[in-house]
N, C-alpha and C positions, 0 to 999 in steps of 0.2 A: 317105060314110063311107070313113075309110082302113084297109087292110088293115097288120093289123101289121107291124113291119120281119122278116122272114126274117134266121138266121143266117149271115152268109159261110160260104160252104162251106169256103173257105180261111182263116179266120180266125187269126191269131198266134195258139200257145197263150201263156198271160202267166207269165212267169218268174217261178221263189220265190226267186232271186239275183240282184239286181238288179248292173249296171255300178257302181254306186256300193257297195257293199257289194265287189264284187271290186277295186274302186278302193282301198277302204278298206284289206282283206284286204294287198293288194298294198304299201302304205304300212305297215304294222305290220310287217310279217313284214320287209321290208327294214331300217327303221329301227330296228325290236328286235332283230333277227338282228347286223343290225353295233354294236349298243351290247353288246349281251349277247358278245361278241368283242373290243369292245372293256375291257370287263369281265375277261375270259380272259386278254388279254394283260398284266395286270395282278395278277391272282391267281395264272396259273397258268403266265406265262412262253411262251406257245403265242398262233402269229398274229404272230410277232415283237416279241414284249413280252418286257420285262426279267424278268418273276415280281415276289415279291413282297419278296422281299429287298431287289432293287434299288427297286421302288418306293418302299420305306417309307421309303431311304434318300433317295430325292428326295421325298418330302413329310416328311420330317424336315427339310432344307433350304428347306422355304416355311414351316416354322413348328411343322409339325403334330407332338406328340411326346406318345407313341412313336409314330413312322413308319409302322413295317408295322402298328399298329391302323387307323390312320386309312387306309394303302393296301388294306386287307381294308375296311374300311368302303367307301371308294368304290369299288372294284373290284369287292365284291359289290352295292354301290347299280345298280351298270351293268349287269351281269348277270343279274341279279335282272330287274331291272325292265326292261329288252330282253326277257328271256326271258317277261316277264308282256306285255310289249305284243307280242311277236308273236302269243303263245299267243290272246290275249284275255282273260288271266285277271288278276284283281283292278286290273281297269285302272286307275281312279281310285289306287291307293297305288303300282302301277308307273309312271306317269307323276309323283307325287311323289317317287318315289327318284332319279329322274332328271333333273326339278327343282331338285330339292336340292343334288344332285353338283353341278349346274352353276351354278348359285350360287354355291356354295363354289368350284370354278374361273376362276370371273367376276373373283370380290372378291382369290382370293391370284394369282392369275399373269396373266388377259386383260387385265382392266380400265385397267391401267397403259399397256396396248398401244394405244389406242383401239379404233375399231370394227373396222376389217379384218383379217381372217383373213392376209392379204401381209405384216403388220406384225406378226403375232401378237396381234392384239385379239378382242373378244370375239363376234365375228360366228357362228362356228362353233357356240358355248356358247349364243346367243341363240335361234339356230337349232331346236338339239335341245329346249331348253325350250319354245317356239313346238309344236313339234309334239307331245311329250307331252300341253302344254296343250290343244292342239286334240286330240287324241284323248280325252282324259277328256271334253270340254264335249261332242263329237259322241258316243260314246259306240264300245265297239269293231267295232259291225257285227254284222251275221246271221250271220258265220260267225267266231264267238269263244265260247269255251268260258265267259265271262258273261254269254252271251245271256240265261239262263232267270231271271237277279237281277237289282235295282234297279238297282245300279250298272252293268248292262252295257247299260244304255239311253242314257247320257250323260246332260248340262243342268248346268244353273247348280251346284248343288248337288254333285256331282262335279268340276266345273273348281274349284271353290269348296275344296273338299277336297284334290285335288294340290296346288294354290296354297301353299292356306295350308298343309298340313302338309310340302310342299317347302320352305317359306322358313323354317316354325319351324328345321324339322329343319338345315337349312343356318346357322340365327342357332346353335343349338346347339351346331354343331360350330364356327363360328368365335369362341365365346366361351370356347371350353375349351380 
């Protein structure tokens, strides 16, 4: 007969924050912190951006009119939705806000450029939507203030939800 196994005296205590949750933490907060700035410099002229004046006046010259509507639109789509994906809150529609923007950037200024960012193509813009997407499908992590709701778990049904309400919201605005 064997005697039961004894506990290490030493044993790891096992952590309630895992590396990948600080991994995750670490990726939001960067990626939503410089969109939500880059949002700022947009709206509100601060970070070395024009304001909003001048932006609306340069997306009145890709089409968009009136200008400073559609530069308030994207500016606070950035914003917004940087400041949702660091935070971890309402992830799934912060990562479609920022889907959508880029979209809409893809179709009126990169896409002409091909793919590289050296050329001015849409590498940059493919980029950010990539990682939005991948943070709604994986979901924001243990340390996101949508931990305690559905949508702060990720899966299909969230990547499924930025997706598609990033590309409506993007076909929207290039129809009007």
């Amino acid at each position: 007969m064997r005697a039961p196994p004894q506990p290490a005296a030493h044993a790891p205590a096992q952590s309630s924050v895992s590396a990948g949750n600080c991994g995750l933490l670490l990726i939001r907060l960067t990626f939503g912190l410089l969109m939500a700035g880059h949002g700022c410099q947009k709206l509100f002229g601060i970070f070395g951006g024009e304001g909003l004046a001048a932006t609306g006046r340069g997306f009145a010259g890709l089409g968009y009119h009136p200008g400073v509507v559609y530069a308030a639109i994207g500016g606070g789509s950035e914003f917004l939705g940087g400041l949702g994906l660091a935070l971890g809150l309402f992830t799934p529609l912060a990562s479609a806000a920022l889907i959508g923007v880029m979209i809409n950037a893809m179709v009126t200024v990169t896409a002409a450029h091909g793919l590289w960012e050296t050329e001015g193509g849409v590498e940059f813009n493919v980029c950010i939507a990539v990682v939005a997407l991948a943070i709604a499908a994986i979901g924001p992590g243990r340390l996101a203030l949508d931990r305690p709701f559905r949508w702060g778990q990720g899966g299909w049904p969230e990547a499924a939800f930025a997706l598609c309400v990033g590309g409506i919201s993007a076909a929207i605005v290039l129809s009007l």
